[in-house]
C-alpha positions in Angstrom: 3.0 -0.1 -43.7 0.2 -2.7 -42.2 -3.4 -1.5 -42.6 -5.7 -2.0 -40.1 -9.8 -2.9 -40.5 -11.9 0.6 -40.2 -15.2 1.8 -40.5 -15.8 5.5 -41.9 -17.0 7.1 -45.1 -15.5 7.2 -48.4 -12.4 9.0 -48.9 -11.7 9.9 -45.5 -8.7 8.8 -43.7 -7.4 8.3 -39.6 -4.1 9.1 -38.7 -2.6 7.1 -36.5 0.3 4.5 -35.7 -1.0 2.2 -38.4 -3.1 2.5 -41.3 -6.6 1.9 -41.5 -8.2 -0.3 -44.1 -10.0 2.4 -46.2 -8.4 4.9 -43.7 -4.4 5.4 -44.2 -1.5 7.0 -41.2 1.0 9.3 -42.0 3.7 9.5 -40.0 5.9 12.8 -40.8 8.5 13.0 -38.0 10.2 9.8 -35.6 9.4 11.4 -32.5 6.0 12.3 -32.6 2.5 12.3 -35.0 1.4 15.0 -36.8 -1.4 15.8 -38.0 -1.1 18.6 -40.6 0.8 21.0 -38.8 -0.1 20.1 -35.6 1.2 17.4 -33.2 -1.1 14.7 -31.7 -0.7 11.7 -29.3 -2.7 9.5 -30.6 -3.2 7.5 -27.9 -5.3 10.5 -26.7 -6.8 12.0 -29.7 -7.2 11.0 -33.2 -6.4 12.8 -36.8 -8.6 12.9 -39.6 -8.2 13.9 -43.3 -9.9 14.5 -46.2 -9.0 14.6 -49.3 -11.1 16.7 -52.2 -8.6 18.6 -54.2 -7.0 19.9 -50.8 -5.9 18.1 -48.1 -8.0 19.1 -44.9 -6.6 18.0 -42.0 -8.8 18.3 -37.8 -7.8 16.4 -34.7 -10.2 14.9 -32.6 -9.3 15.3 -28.9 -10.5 13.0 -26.3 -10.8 9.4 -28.4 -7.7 7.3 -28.8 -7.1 6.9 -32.9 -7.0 2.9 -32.0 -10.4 2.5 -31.4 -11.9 5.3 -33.8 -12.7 5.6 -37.0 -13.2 9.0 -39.2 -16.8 10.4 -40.5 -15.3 13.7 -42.9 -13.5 15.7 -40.4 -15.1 14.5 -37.4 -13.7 10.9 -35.7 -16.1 8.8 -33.6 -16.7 5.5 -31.5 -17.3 2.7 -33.8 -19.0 0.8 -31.2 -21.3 3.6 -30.5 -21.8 5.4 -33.9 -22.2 4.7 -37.8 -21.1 7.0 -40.8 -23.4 6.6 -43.2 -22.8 8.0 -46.6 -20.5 11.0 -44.8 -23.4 11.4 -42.0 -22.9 10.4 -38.4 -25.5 8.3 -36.8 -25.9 6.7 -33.7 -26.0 2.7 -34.0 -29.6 1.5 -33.5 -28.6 -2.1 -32.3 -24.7 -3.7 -31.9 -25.0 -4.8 -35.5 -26.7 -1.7 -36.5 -25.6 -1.3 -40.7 -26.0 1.7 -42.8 -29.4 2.4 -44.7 -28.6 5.6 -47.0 -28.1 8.2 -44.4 -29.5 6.2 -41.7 -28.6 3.4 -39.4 -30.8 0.0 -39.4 -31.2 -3.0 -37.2 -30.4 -6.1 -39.4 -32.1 -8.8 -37.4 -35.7 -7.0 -37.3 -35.4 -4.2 -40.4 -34.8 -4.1 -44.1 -33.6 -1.5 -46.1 -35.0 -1.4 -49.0 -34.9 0.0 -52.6 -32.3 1.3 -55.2 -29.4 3.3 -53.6 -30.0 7.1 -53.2 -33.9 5.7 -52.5 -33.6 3.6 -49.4 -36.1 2.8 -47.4 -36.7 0.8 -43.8 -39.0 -1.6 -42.9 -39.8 -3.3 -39.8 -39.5 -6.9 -40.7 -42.1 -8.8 -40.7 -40.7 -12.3 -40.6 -37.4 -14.0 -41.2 -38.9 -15.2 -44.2 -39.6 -11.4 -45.3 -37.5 -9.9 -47.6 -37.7 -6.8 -49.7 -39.3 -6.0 -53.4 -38.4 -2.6 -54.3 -39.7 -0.3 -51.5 -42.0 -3.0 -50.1 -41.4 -6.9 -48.2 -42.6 -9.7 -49.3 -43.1 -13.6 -47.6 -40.9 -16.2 -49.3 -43.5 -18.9 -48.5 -46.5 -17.3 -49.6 -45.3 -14.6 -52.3 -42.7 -13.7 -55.1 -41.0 -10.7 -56.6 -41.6 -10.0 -59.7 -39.4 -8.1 -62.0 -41.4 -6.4 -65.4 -40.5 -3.7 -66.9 -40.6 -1.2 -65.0 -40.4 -2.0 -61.1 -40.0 -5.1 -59.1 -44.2 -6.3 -57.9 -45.3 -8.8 -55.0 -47.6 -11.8 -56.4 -48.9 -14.3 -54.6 -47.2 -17.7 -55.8 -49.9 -19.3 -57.1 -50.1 -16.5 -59.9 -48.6 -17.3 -63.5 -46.1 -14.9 -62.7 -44.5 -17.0 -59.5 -44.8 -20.0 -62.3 -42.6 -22.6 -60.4 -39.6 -23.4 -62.5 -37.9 -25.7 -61.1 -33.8 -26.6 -60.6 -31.6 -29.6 -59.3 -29.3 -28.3 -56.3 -27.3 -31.5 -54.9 -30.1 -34.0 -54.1 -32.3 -30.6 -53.1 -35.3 -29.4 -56.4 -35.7 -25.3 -55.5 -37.6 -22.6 -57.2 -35.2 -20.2 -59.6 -37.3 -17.8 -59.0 -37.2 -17.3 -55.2 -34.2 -19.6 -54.2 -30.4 -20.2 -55.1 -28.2 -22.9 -55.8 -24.8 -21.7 -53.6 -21.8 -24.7 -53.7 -24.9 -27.1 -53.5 -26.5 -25.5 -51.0 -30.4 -24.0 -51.1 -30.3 -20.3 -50.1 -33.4 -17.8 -50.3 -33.0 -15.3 -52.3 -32.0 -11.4 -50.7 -33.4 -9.3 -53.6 -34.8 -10.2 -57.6 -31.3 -10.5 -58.5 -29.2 -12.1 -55.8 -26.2 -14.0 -56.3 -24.4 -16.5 -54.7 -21.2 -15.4 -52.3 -19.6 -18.6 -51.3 -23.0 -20.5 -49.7 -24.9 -17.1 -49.0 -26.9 -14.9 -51.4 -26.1 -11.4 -51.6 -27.5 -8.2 -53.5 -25.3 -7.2 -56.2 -26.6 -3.7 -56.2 -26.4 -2.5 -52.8 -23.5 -5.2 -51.5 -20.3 -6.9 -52.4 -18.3 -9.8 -52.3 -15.4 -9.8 -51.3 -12.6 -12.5 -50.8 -11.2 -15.5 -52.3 -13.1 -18.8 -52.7 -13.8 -20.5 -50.0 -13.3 -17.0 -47.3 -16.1 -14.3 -48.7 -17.2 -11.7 -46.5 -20.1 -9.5 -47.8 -20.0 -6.1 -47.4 -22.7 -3.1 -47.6 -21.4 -1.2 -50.4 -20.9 2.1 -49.3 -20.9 3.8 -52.9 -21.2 2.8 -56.5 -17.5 3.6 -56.5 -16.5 1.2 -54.2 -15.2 -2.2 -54.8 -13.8 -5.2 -53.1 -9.8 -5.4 -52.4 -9.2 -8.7 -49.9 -11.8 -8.8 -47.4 -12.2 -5.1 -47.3 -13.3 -2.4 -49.8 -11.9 1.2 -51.7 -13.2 4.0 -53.4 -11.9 4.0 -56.6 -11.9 7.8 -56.7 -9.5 8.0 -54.3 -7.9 5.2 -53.3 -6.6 2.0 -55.1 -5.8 -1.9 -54.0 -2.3 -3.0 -53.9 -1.7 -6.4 -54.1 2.2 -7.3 -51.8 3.3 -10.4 -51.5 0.6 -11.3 -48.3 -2.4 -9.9 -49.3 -3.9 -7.0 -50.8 -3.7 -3.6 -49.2 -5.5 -0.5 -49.6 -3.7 3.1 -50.6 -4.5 6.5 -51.6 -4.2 6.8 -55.0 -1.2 9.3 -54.3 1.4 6.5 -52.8 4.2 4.7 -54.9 1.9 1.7 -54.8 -0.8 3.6 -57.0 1.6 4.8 -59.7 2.5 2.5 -62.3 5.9 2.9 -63.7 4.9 5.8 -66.0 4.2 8.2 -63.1 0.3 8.0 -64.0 -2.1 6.6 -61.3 -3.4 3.1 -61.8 
């Protein structure tokens, strides 16, 4: 069965033709879908099912399963709409990405903070990036990282001490900057790592990919992690690995059950 990139929240699954990335099809009888109980074209309408001890099962009427995605119960335009940790949000901007339970503009906001504590902030610069709750200028400041919560200094202070690093032919600061594949990158939070020749947050994002072809994604959960380009909840789905490339499948198929019977 070929899987298809989707957006959506965790867990959640559309019905349709072809499986979703995260989201998975089910195809019960030749002639026709089904979802649940209930037939659907889904050229017309789209099925959505959730999975939290029993299967719940609603069809969407109205919007064709190959351009939806499902949000819970509830499937929605992807080019209009965002789930966002099992909320549905209208898309701030084209690009718009999640922020909590909120949508944010990429280009000119930052979501910042731990997850569960996001906030956004209306960049200030593309030099701005965030320090706990707050932004901070890459030129002019630092984030520091005590003991108990990331602070802004200006550089010149003993905390923003330059300690200096050999990147190629390129000297950058450690403390603000990366070395990524010999290339300089600023640094996207305290501590960023490198994701090919970009930096990314470990906490909030992932990388995903194979050398060379990373993609980095806004983790949705602490539960989530990266299978090819995309990523699964570990909960309730797992990553098979066929002889193209790696797939993603409720943790109920044959491909999540080791020889034992037991779920991997």
């Amino acid at each position: 069965m070929s899987q298809l990139e989707a957006g959506g929240s965790p867990g959640f699954k559309i019905l349709m033709g072809a499986a979703a990335s995260i989201n998975t099809c089910s195809r019960r009888n030749p002639g026709a879908e089904w979802c649940g109980g209930q037939a659907y074209n889904p050229e017309e309408a789209t099925c959505c099912e959730v999975e939290e001890g029993d299967t719940k099962t609603a069809v969407t009427e109205g919007l064709s399963a190959q351009v939806s995605s499902c949000c819970g119960l509830k499937a929605y335009d992807k080019l209009n709409e965002i789930c966002c940790d099992s909320i549905l949000v209208a898309k701030s901007a084209p690009n718009a990405k999640c922020c909590g339970q909120k949508a944010f503009n990429e280009d000119t906001e930052l979501c910042c903070g731990p997850i569960g504590d996001k906030v956004i902030l209306q960049k200030q610069s593309r030099d701005h990036f965030c320090c706990g709750h707050n932004q901070f200028n890459t030129n002019t400041e630092c984030c520091c990282v005590p003991e108990e919560s990331p602070e802004i200094h200006p550089r010149q202070s003993s905390c923003c001490v330059d300690e200096s690093a050999v990147c190629g032919t390129k000297t950058y600061n450690t403390l603000n900057e990366l070395c990524c594949q010999s290339t300089v990158v600023v640094k996207s939070a305290p501590n960023a790592k490198c994701c090919d020749q970009k930096a990314f947050n470990e906490d909030t994002e992932l990388c995903c990919g194979p050398i060379g072809n990373k993609v980095i994604l806004q983790k949705q959960s602490r539960d989530h992690l990266c299978c090819g380009h995309n990523q699964f909840n570990t909960n309730t789905e797992c990553c098979c690995v066929p002889e193209e490339s790696p797939e993603i499948h409720p943790r109920q198929s044959s491909c999540c059950v080791d020889e034992s019977g037991e779920p991997v």
